[in-house]
N, C-alpha and C positions, 0 to 999 in steps of 0.2 A: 504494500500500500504506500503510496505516492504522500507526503505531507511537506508541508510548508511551514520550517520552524523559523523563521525573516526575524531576526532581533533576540533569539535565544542564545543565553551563554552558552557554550558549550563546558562542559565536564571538565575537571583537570585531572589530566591522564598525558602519560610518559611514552611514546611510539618509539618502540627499535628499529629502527630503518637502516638500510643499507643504500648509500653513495657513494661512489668511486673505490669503493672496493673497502671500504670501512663501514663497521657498525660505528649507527650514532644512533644517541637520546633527543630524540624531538618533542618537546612539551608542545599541549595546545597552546601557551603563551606565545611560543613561538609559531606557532602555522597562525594563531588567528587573534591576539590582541591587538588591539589598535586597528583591526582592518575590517575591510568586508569581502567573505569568503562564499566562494559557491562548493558545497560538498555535493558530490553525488555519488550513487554507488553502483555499483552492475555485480551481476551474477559471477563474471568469471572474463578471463582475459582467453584470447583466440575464442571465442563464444560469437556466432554468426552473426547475430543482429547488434552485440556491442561493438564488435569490430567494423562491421559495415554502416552502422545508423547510431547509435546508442555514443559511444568516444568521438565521431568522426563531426556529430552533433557537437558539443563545445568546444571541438576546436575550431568550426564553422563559425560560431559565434562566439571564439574569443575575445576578439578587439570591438565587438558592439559591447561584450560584460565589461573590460576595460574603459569604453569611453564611458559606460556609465556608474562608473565609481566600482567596480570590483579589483581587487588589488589581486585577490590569487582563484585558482580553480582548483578544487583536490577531487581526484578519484579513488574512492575506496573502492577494496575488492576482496574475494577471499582466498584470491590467488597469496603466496611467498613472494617476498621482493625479487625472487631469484626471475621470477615467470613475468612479471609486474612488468619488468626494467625489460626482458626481453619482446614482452608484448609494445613497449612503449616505443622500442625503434622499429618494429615493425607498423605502429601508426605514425612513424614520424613526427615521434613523441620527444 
């Protein structure tokens, strides 16, 4: 089910991510204080309709969320960063 939480804090909670070949700690202070964020989530990375319609979708309308005051876009998923990060340069992410 699709909801619209526009002006909710989010949680504080600690995310293990993997960039450039390092684990890091990323707090929601760090992905979303001060800003305004678009989250969304999908099913699964290489999954038909995220990869075709679903991801291909905000990056279509990245620079309209941009000109209108959005500072970042996250995708959640239940894929591993390991899948994540390979899904992402196969959308020219």
């Amino acid at each position: 089910m699709l909801s619209n939480c526009e002006g909710q804090r989010v949680p504080n909670v600690t995310f293990r991510t993997r960039q450039a070949d390092q684990w890091l700690d990323v707090t929601t202070d760090d992905l979303f204080a001060n800003k305004t964020v678009i989250v969304f989530s999908l099913p699964g990375a290489f999954t038909p309709t995220c990869s075709s319609t679903h991801l291909p979708g905000y990056n279509e309308l990245a620079n309209v969320f941009k000109a209108n005051g959005v500072d970042d876009i996250v995708c959640l998923s239940v894929n591993d960063a390991f899948v994540m990060n390979e899904w992402a340069k196969e959308q020219n992410g």
